[in-house]
PDB file with SEQRES, HELIX, SHEET and CRYST1 records, atoms N, CA, C and O in Angstrom:
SEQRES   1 A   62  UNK UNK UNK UNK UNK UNK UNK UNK UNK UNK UNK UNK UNK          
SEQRES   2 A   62  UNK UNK UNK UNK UNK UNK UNK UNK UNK UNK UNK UNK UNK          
SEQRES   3 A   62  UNK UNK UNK UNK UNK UNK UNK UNK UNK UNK UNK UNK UNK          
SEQRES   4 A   62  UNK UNK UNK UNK UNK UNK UNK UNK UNK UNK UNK UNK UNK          
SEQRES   5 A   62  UNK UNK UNK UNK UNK UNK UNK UNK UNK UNK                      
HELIX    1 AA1 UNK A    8  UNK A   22  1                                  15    
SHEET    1 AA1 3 UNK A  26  UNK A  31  0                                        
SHEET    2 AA1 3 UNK A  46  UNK A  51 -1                                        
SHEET    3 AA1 3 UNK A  55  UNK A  57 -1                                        
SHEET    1 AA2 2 UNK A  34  UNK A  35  0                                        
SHEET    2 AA2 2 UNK A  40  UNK A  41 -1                                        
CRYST1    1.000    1.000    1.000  90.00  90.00  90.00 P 1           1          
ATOM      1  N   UNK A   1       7.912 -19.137   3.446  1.00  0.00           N  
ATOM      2  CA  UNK A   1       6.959 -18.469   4.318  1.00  0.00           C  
ATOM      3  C   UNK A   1       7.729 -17.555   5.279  1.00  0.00           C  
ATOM      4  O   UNK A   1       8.755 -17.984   5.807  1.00  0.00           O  
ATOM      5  N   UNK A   2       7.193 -16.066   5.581  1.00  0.00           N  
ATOM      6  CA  UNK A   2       8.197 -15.214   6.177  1.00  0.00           C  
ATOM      7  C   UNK A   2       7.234 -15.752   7.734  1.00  0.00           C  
ATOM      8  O   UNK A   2       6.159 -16.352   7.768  1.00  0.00           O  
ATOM      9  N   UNK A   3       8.018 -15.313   8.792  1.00  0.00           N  
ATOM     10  CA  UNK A   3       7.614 -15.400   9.468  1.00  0.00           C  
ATOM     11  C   UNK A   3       7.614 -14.217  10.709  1.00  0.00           C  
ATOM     12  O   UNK A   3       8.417 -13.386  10.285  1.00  0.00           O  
ATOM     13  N   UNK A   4       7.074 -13.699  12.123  1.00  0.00           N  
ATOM     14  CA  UNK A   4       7.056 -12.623  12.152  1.00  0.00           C  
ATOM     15  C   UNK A   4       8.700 -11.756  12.902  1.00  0.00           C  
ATOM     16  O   UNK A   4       9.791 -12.253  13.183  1.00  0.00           O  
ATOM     17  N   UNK A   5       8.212 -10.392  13.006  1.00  0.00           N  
ATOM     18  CA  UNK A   5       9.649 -10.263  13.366  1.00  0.00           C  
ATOM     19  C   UNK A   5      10.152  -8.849  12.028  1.00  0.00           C  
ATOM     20  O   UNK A   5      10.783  -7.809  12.218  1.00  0.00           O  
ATOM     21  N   UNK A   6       9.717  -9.253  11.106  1.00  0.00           N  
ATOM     22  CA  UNK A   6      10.168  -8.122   9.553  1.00  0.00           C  
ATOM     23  C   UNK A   6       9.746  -6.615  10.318  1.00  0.00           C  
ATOM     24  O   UNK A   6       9.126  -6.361  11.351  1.00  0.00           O  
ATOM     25  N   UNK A   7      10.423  -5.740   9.241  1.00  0.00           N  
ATOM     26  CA  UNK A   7       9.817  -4.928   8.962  1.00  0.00           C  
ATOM     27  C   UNK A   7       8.474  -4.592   8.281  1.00  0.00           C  
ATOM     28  O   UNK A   7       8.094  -5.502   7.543  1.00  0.00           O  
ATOM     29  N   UNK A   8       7.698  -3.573   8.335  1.00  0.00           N  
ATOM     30  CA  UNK A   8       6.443  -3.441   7.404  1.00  0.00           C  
ATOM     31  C   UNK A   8       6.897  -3.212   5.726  1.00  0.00           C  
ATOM     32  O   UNK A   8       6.167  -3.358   4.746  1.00  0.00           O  
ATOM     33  N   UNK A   9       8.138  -2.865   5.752  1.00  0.00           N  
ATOM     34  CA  UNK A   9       8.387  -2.779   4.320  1.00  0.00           C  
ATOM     35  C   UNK A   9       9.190  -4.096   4.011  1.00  0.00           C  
ATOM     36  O   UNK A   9       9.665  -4.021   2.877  1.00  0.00           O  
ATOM     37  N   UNK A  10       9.392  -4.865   4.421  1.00  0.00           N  
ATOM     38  CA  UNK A  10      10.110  -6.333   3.934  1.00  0.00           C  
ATOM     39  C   UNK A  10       8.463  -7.354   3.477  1.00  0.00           C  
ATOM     40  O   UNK A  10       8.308  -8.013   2.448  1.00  0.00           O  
ATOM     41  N   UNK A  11       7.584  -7.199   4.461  1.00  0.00           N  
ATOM     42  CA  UNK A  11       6.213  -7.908   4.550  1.00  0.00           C  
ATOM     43  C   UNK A  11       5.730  -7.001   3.075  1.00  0.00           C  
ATOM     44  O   UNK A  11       5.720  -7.668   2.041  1.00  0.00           O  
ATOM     45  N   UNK A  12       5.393  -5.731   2.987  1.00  0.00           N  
ATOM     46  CA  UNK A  12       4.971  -5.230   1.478  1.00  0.00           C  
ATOM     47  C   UNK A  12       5.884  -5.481   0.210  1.00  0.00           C  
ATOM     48  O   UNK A  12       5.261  -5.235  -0.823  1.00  0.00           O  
ATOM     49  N   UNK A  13       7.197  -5.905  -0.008  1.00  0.00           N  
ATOM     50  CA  UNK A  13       7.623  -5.992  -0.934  1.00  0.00           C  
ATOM     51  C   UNK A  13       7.272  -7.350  -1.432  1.00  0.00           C  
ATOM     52  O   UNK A  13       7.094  -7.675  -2.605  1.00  0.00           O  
ATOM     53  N   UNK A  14       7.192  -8.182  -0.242  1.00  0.00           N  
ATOM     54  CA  UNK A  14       6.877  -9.527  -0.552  1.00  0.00           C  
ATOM     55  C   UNK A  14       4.941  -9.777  -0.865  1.00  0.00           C  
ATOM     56  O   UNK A  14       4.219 -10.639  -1.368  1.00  0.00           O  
ATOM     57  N   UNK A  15       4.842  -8.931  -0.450  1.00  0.00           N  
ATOM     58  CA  UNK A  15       3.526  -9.109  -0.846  1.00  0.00           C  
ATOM     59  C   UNK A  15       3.029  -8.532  -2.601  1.00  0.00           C  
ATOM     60  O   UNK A  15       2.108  -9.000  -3.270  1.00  0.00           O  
ATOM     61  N   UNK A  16       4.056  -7.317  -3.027  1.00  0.00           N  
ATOM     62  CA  UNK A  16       4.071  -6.827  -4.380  1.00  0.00           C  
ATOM     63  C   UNK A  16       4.584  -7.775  -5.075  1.00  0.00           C  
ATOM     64  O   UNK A  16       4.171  -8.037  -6.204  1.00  0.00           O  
ATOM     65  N   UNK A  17       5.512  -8.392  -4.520  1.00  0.00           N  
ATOM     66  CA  UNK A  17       6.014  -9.658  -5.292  1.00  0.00           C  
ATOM     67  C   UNK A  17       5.108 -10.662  -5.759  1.00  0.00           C  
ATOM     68  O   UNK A  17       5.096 -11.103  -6.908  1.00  0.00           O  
ATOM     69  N   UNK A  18       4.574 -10.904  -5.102  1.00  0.00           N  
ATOM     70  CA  UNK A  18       3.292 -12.238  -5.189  1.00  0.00           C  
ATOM     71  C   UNK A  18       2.265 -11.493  -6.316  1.00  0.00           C  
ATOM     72  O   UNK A  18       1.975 -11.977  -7.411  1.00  0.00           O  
ATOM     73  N   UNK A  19       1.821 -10.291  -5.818  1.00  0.00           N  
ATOM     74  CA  UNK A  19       0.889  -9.398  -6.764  1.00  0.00           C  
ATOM     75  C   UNK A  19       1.529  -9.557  -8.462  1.00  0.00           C  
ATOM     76  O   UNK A  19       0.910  -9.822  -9.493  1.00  0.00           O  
ATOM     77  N   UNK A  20       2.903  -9.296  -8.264  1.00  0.00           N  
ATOM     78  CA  UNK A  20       3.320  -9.275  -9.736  1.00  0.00           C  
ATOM     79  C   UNK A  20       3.482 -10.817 -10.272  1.00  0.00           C  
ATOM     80  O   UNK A  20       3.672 -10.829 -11.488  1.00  0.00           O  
ATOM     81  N   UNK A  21       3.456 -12.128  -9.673  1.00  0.00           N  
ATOM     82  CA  UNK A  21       4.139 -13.428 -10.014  1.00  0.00           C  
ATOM     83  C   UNK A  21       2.321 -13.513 -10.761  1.00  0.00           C  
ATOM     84  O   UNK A  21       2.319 -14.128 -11.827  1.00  0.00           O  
ATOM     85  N   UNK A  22       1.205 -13.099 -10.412  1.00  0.00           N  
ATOM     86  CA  UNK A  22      -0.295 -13.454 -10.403  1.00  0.00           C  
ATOM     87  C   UNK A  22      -0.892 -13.139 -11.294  1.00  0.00           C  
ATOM     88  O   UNK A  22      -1.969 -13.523 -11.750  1.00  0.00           O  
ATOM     89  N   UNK A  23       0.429 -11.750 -11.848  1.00  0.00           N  
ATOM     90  CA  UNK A  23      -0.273 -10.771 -12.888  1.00  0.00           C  
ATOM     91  C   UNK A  23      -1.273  -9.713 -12.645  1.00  0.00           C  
ATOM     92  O   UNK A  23      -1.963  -9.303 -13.579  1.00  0.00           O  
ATOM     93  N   UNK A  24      -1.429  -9.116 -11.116  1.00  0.00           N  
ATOM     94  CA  UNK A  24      -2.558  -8.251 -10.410  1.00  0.00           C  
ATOM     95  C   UNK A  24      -1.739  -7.231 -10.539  1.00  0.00           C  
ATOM     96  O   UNK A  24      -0.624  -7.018 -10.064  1.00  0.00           O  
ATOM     97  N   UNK A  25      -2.869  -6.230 -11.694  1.00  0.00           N  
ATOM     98  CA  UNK A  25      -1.990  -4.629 -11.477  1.00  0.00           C  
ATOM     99  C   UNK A  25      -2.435  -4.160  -9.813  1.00  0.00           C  
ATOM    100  O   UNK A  25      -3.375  -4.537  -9.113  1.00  0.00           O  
ATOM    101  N   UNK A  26      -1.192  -3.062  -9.515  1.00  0.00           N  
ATOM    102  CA  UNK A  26      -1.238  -2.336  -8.331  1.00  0.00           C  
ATOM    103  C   UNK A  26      -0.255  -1.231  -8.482  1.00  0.00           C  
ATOM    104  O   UNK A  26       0.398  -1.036  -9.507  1.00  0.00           O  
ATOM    105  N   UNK A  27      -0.191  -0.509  -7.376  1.00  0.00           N  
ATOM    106  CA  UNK A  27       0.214   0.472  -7.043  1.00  0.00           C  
ATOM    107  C   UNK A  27       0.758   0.908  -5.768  1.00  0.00           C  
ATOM    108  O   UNK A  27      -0.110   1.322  -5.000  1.00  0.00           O  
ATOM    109  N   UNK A  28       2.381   0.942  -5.162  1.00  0.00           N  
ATOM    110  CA  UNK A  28       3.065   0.978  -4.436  1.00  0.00           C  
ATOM    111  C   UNK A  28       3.345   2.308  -3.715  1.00  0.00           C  
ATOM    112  O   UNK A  28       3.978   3.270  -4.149  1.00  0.00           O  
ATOM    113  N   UNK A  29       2.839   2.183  -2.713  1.00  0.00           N  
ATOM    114  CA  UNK A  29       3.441   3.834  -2.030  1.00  0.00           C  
ATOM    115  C   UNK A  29       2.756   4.954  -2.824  1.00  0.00           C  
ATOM    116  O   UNK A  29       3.380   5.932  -3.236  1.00  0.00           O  
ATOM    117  N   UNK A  30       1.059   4.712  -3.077  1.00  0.00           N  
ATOM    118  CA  UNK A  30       0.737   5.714  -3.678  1.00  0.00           C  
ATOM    119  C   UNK A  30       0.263   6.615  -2.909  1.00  0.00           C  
ATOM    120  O   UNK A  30      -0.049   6.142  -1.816  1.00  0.00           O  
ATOM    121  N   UNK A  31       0.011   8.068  -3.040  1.00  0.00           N  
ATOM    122  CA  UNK A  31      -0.118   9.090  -2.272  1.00  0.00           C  
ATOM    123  C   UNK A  31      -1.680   9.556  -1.892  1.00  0.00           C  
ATOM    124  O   UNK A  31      -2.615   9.553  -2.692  1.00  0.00           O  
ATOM    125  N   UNK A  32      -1.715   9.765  -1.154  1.00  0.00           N  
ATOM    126  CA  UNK A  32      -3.718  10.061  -1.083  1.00  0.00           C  
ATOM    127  C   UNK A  32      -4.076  10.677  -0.061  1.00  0.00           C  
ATOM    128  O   UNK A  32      -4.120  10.214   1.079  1.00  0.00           O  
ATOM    129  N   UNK A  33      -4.488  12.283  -0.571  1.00  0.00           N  
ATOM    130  CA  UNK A  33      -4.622  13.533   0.186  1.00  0.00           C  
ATOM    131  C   UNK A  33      -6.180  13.225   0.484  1.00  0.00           C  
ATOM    132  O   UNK A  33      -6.567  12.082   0.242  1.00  0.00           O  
ATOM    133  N   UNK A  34      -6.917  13.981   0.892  1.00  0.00           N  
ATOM    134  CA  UNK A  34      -7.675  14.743   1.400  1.00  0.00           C  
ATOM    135  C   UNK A  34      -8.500  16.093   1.023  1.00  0.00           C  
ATOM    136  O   UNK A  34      -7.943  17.191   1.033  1.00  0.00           O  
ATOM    137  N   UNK A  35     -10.047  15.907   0.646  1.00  0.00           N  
ATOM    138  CA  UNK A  35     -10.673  16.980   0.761  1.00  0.00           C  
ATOM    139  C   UNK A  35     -11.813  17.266   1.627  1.00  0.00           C  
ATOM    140  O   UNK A  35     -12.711  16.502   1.979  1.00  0.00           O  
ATOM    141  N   UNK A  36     -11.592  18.727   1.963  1.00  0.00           N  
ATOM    142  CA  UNK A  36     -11.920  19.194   3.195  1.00  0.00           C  
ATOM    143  C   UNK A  36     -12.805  19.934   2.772  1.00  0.00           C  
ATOM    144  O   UNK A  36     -12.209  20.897   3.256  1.00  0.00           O  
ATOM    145  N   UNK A  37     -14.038  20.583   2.131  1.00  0.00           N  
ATOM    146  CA  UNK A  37     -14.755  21.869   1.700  1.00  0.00           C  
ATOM    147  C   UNK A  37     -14.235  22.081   0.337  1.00  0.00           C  
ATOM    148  O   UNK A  37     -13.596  23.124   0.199  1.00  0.00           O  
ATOM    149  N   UNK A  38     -14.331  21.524  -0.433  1.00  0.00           N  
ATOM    150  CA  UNK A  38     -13.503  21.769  -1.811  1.00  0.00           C  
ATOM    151  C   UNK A  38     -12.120  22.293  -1.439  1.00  0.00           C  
ATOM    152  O   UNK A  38     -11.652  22.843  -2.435  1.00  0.00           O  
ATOM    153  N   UNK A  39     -11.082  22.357  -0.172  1.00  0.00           N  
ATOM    154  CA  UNK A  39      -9.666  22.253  -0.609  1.00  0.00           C  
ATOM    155  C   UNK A  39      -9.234  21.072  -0.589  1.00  0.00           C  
ATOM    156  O   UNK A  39      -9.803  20.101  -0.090  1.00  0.00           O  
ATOM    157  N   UNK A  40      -8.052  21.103  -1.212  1.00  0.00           N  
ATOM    158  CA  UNK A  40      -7.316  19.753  -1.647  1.00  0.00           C  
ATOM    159  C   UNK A  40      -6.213  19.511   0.143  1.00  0.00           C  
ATOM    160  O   UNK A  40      -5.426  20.371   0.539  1.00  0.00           O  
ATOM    161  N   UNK A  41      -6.397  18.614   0.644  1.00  0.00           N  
ATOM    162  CA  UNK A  41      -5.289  18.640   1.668  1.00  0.00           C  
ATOM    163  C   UNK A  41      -4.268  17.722   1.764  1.00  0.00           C  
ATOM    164  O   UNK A  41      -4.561  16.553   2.014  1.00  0.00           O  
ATOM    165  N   UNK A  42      -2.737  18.159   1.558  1.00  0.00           N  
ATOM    166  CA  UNK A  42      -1.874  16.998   1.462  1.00  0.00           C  
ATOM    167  C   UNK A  42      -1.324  17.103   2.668  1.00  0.00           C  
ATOM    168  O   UNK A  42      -0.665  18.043   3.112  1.00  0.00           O  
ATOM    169  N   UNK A  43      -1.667  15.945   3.262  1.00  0.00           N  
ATOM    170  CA  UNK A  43      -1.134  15.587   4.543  1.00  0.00           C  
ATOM    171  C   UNK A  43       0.141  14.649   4.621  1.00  0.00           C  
ATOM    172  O   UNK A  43       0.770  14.422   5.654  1.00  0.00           O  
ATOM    173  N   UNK A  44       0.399  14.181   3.460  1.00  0.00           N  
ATOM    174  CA  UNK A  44       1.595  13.054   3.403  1.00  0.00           C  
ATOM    175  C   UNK A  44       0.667  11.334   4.081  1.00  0.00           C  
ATOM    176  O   UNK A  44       1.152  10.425   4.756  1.00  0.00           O  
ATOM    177  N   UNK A  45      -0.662  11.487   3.562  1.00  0.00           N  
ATOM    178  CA  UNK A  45      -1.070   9.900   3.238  1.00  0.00           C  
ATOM    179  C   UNK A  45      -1.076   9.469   2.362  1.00  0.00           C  
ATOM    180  O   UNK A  45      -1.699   9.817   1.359  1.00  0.00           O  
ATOM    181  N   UNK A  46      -0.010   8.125   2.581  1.00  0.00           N  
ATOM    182  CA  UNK A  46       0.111   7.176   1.709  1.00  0.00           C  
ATOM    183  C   UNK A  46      -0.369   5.680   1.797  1.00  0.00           C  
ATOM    184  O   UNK A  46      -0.275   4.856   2.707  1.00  0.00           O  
ATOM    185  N   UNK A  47      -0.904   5.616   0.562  1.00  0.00           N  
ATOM    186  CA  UNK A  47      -1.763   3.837   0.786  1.00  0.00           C  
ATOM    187  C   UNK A  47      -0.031   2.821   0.441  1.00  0.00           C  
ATOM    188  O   UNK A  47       0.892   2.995  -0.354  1.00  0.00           O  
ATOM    189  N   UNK A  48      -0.310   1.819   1.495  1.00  0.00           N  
ATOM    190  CA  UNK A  48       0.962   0.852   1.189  1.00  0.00           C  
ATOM    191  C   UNK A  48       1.053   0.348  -0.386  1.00  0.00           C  
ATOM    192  O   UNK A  48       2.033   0.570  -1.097  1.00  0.00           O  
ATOM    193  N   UNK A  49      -0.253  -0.442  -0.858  1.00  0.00           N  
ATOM    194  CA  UNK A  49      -0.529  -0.857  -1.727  1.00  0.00           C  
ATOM    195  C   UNK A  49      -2.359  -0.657  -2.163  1.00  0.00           C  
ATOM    196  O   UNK A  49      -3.354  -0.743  -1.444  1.00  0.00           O  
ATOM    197  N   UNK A  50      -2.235  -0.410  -3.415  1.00  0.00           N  
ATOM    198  CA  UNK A  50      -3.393   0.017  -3.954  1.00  0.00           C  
ATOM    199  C   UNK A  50      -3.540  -1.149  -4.843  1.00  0.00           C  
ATOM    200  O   UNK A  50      -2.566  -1.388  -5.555  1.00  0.00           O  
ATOM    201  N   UNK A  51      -4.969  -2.226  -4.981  1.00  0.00           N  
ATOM    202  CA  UNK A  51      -4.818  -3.517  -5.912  1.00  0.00           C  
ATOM    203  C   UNK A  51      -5.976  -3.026  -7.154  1.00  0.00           C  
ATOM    204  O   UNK A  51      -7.033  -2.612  -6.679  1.00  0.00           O  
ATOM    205  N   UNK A  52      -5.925  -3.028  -8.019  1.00  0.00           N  
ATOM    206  CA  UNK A  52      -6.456  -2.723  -9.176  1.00  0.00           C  
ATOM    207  C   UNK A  52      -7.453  -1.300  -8.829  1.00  0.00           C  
ATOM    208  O   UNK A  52      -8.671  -1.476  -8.823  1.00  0.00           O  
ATOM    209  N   UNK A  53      -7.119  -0.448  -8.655  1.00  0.00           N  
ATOM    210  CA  UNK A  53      -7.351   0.877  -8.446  1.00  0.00           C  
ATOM    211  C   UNK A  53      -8.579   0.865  -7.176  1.00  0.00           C  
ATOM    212  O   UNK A  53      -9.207   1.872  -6.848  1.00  0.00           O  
ATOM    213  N   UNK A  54      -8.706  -0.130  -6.728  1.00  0.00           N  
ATOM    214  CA  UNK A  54     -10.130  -0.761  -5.986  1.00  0.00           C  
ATOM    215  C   UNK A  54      -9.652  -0.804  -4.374  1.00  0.00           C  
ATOM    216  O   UNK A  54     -10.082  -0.038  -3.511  1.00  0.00           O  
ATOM    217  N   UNK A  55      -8.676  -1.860  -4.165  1.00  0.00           N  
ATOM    218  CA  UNK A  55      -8.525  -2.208  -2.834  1.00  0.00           C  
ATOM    219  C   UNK A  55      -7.035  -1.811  -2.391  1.00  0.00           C  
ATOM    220  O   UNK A  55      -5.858  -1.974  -2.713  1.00  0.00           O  
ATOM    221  N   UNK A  56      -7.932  -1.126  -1.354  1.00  0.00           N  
ATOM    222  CA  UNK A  56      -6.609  -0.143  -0.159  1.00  0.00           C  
ATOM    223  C   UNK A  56      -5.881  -1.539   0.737  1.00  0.00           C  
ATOM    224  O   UNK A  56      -6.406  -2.264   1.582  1.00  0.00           O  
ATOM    225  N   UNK A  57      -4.462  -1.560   0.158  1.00  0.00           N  
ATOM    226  CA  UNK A  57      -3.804  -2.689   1.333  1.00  0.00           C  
ATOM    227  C   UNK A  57      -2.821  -1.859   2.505  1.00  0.00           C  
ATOM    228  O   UNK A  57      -1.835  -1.191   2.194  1.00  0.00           O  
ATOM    229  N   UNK A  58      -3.194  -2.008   3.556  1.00  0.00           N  
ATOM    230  CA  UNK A  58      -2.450  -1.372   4.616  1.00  0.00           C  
ATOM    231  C   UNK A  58      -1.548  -2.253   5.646  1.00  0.00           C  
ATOM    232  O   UNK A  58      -2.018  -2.831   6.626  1.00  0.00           O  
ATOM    233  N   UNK A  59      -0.710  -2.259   5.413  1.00  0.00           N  
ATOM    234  CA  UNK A  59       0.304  -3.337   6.206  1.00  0.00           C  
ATOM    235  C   UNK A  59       0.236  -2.722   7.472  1.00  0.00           C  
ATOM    236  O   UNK A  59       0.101  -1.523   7.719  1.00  0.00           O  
ATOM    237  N   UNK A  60       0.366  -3.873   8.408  1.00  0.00           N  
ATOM    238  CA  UNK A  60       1.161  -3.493  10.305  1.00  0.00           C  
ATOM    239  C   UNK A  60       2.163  -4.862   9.925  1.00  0.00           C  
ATOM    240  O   UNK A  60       2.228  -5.866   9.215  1.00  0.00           O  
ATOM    241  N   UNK A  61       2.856  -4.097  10.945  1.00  0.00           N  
ATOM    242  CA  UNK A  61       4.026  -4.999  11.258  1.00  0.00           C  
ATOM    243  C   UNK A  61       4.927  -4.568  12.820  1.00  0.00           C  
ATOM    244  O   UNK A  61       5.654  -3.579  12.927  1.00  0.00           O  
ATOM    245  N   UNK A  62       4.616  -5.711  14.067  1.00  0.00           N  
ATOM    246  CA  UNK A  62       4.562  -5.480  15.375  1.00  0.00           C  
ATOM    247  C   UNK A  62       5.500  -6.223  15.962  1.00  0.00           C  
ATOM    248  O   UNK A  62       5.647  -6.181  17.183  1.00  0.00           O  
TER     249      UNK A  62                                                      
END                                                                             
């Protein structure tokens, strides 16, 4: 059990870890722009973890 104190990227690897021991596809550090009026806007948002193309996981770490 981690306990607090990590980084936000020590808490997400361990959490992809668990995702992969479960067999839950996902998606790490995927990228996700923005549309504004039909333009495309890349702002540099990224979802921490994406769980079967469905659920947005967003880590804090304080």
């Amino acid at each position: 059990m981690l306990g607090p104190g990590l980084l936000e990227l020590a808490y997400e690897a361990c959490v992809c870890h668990e995702l992969c021991l479960r067999g839950v596809d996902f998606e790490r550090q995927r990228t996700a722009g923005i549309v504004y009026e039909g333009l495309a806007v890349d702002c540099g948002y990224r979802i921490d973890v994406l769980v079967r193309r469905t659920l947005v996981v967003e880590l804090e770490a304080r």
